[in-house]
PLY file of the C-alpha trace (Angstrom):
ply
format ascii 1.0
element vertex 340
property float x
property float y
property float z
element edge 339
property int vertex1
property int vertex2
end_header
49.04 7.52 3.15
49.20 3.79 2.71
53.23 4.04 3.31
52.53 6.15 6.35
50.66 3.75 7.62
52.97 1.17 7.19
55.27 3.49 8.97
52.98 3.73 11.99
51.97 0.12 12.48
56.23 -0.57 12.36
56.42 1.71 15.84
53.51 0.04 17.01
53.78 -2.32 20.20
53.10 -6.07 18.69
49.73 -6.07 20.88
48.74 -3.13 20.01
49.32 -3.70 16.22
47.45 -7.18 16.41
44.52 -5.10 18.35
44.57 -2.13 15.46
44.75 -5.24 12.88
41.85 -7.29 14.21
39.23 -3.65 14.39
40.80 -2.85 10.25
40.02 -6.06 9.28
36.05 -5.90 10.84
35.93 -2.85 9.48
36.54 -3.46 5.95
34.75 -6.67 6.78
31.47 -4.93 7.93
31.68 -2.21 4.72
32.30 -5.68 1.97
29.40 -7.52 3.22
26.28 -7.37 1.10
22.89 -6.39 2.73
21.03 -9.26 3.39
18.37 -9.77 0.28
14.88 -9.72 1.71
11.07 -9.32 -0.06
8.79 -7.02 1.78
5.01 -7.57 1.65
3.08 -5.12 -0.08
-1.15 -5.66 -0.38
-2.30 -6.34 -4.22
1.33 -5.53 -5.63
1.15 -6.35 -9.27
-2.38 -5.31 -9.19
-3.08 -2.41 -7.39
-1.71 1.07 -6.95
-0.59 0.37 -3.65
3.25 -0.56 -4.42
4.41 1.81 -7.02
6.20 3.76 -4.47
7.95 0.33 -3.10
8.90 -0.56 -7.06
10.25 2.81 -7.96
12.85 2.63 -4.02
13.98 -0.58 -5.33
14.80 0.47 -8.74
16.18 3.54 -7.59
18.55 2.02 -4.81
16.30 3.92 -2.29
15.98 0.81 0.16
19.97 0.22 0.01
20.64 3.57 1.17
19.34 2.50 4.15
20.85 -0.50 4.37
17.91 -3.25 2.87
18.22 -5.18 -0.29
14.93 -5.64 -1.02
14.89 -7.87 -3.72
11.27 -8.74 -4.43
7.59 -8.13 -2.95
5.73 -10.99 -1.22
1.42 -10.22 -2.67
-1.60 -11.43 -2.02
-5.53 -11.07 -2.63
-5.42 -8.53 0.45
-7.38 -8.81 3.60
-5.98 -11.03 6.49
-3.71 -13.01 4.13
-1.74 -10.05 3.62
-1.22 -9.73 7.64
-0.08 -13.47 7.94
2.35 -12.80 5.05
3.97 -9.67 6.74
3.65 -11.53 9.94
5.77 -14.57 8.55
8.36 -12.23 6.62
12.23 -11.99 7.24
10.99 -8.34 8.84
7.41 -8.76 9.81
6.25 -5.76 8.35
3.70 -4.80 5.10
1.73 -2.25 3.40
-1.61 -3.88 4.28
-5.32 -2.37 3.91
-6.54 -0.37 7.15
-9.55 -2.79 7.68
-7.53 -5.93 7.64
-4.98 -4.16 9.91
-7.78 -2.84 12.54
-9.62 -6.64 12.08
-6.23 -7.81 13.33
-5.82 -5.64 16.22
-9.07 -6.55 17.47
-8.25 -10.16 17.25
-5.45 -9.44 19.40
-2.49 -9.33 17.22
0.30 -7.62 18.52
0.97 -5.09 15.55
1.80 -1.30 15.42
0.79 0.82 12.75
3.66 2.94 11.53
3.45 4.94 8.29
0.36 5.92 6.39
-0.02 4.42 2.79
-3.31 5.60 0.49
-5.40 8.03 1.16
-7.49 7.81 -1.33
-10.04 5.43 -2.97
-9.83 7.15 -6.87
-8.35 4.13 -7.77
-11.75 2.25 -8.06
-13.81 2.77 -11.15
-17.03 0.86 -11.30
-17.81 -0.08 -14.91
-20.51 -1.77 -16.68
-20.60 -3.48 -20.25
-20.07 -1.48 -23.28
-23.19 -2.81 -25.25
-25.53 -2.27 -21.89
-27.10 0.58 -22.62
-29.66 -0.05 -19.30
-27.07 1.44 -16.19
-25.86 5.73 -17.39
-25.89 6.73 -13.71
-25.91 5.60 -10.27
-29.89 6.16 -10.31
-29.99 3.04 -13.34
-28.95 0.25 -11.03
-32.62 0.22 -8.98
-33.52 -3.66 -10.08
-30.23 -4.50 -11.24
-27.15 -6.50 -9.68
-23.92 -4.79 -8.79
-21.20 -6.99 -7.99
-18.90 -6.19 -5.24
-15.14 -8.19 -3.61
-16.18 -9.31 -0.54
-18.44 -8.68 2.52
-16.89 -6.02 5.41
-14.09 -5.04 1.95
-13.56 -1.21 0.86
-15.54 -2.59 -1.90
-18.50 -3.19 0.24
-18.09 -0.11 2.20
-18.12 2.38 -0.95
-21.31 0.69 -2.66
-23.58 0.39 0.86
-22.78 4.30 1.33
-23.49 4.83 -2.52
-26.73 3.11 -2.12
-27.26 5.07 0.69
-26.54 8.33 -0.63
-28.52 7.83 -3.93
-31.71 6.15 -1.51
-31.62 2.54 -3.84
-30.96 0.53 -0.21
-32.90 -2.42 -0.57
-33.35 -1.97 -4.46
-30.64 -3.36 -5.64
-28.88 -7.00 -5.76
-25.37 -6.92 -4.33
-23.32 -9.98 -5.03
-20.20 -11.08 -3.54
-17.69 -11.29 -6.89
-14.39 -11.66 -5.08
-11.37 -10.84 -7.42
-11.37 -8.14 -9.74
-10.48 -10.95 -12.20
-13.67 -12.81 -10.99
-15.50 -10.00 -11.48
-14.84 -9.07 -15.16
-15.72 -12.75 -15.93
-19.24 -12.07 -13.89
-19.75 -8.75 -15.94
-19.13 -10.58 -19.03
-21.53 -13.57 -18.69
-24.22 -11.34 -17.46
-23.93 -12.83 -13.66
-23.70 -9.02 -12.67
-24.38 -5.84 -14.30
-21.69 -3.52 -12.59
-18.38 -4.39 -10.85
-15.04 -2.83 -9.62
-12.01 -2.51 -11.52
-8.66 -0.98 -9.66
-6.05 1.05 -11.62
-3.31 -0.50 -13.40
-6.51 -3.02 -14.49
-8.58 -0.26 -15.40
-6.22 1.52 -17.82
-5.28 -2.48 -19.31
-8.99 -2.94 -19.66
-10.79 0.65 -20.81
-11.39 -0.53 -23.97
-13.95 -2.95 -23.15
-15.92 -1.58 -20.70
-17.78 1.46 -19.59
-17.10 3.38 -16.70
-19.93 4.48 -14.44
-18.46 6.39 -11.69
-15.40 6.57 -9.41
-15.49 5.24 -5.55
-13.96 8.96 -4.82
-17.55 10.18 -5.62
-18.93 8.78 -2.30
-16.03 8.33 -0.59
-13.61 11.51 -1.28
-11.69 11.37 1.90
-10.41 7.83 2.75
-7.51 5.90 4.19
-6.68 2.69 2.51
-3.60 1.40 3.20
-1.26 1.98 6.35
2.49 0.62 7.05
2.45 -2.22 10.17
5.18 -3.79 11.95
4.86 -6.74 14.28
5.21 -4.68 17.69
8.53 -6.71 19.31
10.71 -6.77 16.14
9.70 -2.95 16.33
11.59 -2.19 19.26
14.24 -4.17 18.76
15.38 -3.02 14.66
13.73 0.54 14.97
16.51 1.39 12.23
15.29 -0.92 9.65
12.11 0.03 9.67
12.76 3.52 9.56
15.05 2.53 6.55
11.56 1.30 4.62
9.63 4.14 5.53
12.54 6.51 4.12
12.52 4.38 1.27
8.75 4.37 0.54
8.88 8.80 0.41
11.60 9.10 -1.69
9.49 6.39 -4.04
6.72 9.01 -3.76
8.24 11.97 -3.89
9.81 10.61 -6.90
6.64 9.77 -8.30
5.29 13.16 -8.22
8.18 14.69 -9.57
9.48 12.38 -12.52
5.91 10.61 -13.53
7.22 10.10 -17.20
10.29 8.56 -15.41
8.14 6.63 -13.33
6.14 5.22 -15.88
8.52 2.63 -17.22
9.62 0.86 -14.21
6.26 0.52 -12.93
5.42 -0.75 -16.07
8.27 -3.09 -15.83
7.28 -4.57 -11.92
3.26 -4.79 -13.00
3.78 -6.37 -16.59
2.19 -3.91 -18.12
2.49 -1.23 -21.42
4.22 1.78 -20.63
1.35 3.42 -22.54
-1.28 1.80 -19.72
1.24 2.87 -16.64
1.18 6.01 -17.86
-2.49 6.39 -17.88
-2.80 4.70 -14.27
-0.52 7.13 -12.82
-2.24 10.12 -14.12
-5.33 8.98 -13.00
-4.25 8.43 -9.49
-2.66 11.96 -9.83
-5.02 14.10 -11.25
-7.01 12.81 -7.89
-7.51 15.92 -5.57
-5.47 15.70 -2.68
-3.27 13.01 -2.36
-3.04 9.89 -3.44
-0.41 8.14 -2.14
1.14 9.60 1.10
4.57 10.17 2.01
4.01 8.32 5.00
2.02 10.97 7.57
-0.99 9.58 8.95
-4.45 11.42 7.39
-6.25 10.87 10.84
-9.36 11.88 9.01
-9.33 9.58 6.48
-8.41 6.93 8.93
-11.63 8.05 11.06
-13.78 7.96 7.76
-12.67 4.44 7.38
-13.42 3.32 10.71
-16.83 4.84 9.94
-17.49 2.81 6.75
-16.17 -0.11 8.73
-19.08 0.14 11.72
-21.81 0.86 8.34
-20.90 -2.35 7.25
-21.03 -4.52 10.42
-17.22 -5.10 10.11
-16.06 -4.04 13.39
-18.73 -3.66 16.69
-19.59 0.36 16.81
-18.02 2.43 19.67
-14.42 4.08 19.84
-11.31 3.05 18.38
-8.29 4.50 20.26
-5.49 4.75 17.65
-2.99 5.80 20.50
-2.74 2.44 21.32
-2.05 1.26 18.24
-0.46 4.18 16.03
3.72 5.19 16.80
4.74 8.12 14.90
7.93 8.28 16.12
9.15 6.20 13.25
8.13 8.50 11.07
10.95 11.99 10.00
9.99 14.49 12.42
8.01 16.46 9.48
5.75 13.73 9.23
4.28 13.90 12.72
1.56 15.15 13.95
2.64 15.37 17.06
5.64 15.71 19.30
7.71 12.79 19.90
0 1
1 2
2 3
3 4
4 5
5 6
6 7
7 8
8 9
9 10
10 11
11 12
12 13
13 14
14 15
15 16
16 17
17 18
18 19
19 20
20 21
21 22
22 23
23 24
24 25
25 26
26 27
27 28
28 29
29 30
30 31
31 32
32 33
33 34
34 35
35 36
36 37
37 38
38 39
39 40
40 41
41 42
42 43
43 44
44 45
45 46
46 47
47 48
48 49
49 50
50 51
51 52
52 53
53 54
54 55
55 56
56 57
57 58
58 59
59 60
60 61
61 62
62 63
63 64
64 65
65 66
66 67
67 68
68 69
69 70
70 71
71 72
72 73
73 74
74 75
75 76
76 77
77 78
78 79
79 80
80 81
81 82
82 83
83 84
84 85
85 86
86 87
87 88
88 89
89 90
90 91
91 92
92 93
93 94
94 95
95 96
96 97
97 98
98 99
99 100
100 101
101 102
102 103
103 104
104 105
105 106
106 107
107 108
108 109
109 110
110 111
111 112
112 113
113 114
114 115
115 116
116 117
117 118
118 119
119 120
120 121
121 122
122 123
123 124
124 125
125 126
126 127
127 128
128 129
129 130
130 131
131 132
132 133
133 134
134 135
135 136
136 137
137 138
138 139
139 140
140 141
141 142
142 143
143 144
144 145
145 146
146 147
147 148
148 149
149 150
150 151
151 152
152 153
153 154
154 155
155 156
156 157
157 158
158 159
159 160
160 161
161 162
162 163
163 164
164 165
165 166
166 167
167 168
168 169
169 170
170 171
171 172
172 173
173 174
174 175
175 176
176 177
177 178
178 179
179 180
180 181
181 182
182 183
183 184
184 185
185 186
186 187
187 188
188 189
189 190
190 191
191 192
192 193
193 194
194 195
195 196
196 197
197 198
198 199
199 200
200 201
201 202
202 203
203 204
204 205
205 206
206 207
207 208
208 209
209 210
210 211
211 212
212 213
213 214
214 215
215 216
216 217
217 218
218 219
219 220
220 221
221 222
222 223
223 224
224 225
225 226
226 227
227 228
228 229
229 230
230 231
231 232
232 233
233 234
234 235
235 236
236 237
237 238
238 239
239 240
240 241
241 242
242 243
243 244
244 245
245 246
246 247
247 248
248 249
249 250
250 251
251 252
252 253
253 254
254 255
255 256
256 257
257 258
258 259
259 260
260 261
261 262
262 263
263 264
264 265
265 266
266 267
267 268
268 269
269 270
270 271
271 272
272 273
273 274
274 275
275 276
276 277
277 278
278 279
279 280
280 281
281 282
282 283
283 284
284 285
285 286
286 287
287 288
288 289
289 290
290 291
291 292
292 293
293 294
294 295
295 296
296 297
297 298
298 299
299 300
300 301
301 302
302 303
303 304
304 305
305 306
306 307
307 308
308 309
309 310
310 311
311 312
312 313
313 314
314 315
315 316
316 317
317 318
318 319
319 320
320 321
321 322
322 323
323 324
324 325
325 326
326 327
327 328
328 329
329 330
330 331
331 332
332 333
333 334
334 335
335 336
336 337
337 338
338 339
């Protein structure tokens, strides 16, 4: 072929040849250049659930496919430092938490929410001292002080509808404990009685504590997490992003399918035992339902949110119109809801 070719270029006009030269060379050009290395920005990853999916599509050459070289993943504590990380990215996107992403919206950033990310809360087990015999069930904590992240958090959510639920409003002491880190140290030195622990942490730290109940026990049907995009670099590199969201299912469906595979390499990204990963990820499995989605948006776990969100003063009450805000068109067409 290569002497054919040769043969062909030979009986080729000299402008022509130069012309068929220069599009060869940008060709082969185009094919040897390396995608450009880039970190995306995933809430709590290293700590949370949240970005297994993101660590198995980089292990697994999922984000290349598509043309990214994600090299890394740009964390925080959550909230609306997450947002000004995505915001300040290489591509201004993130897996952020739906409360932080709705708090954003409503202080006018211009964001679109693309893919859907947790659906579930199971990752939250709320654990007390081993040698405190005083707090067995929900009902022990009248008098006592349960220590929660931060006010308007998930965290705050899930305990004020517990409370609710189990009629101890008003009867017990809520504290503020920030960090699941900060926490454990509370529990320990007695400044709180109960706090939250997320899976991997959980399955690191079983030993030493007690667990109490789940956050799935009062709140069964939630949204976490959801994919955003800053809404102009949206429209103008639709392909990229739709790259990451391809990326992010084949993580999950991988997940589901190979969880002994998985284990390793999310050991591997979190720091962690394989024996501890392993125990994370069948917790989060054994969940019913789903844990992690493969990017469709659960509209009724993003209502139940919103919900918690007005019981806890963090947004004013009245509608929230996720047309505005919500483009499934990014998403395969099996992932819709509705037609695009």
């Amino acid at each position: 072929p290569r002497l054919r070719l040769a043969q062909i270029l030979r009986e080729t006009p000299m402008n022509t040849r130069t012309t068929i030269g220069l599009m060869i060379a940008a060709v082969f050009a185009a094919v040897a250049m390396p995608a450009l290395a880039l970190d995306l920005t995933v809430t709590h990853f290293g700590t949370g659930m949240y970005g297994v999916p993101f660590a198995i599509a980089k292990e697994k050459g999922y984000f290349k496919e598509g043309g990214l070289d994600v090299t890394g993943f740009i964390t925080s504590a959550g909230g609306g430092t997450t947002i000004r990380n995505a915001m300040a990215s290489e591509i201004p996107y993130g897996e952020v938490a739906l409360p932080a992403a709705i708090a954003a919206i409503k202080q006018g950033l211009d964001i679109t929410i693309v893919h859907g990310g947790v659906n579930s809360v199971a990752d939250q087990v709320w654990i007390t001292r081993k040698d405190d015999e005083r707090i067995k069930t929900v009902q022990d904590l009248k008098g006592k002080k349960l220590g929660y992240s931060s006010p308007k958090s998930v965290t705050d959510m899930v305990t004020t509808m517990m409370l609710n639920d189990n009629g101890l409003t008003n009867q017990v002491e809520r504290r503020s404990v920030g960090s699941i880190g900060a926490g454990i140290t509370a529990l320990r030195e007695g400044g709180v009685d109960m706090i939250y622990v997320t899976e991997p942490v959980w399955s690191k730290e079983k030993d030493n504590f007690r667990p109490v109940f789940n956050s799935a026990d009062w709140a069964p049907h939630i949204t976490q997490t959801v994919g955003i995009v800053k809404t102009d670099y949206l429209k103008k590199n639709p392909d990229k992003i739709k790259a990451i969201i391809a990326a992010r299912r084949k993580g999950v469906e991988f997940i589901r399918q190979h969880p002994d595979e998985t284990a390793p390499i999310f050991a591997r990204e979190y720091k962690i035992s394989v024996e501890q990963a392993k125990t994370a990820l069948d917790h989060v499995l054994s969940v019913k339902g789903e844990y992690w989605s493969t990017g469709g948006f659960d509209r009724e776990g993003m209502d139940a949110m919103l919900k918690g969100l007005h019981l806890v003063n963090a947004i004013e009450p009245g509608p929230f119109d996720w047309s505005k805000v919500v483009d499934e068109s990014y998403l395969p067409p099996d992932l819709r809801t509705k037609a695009h």
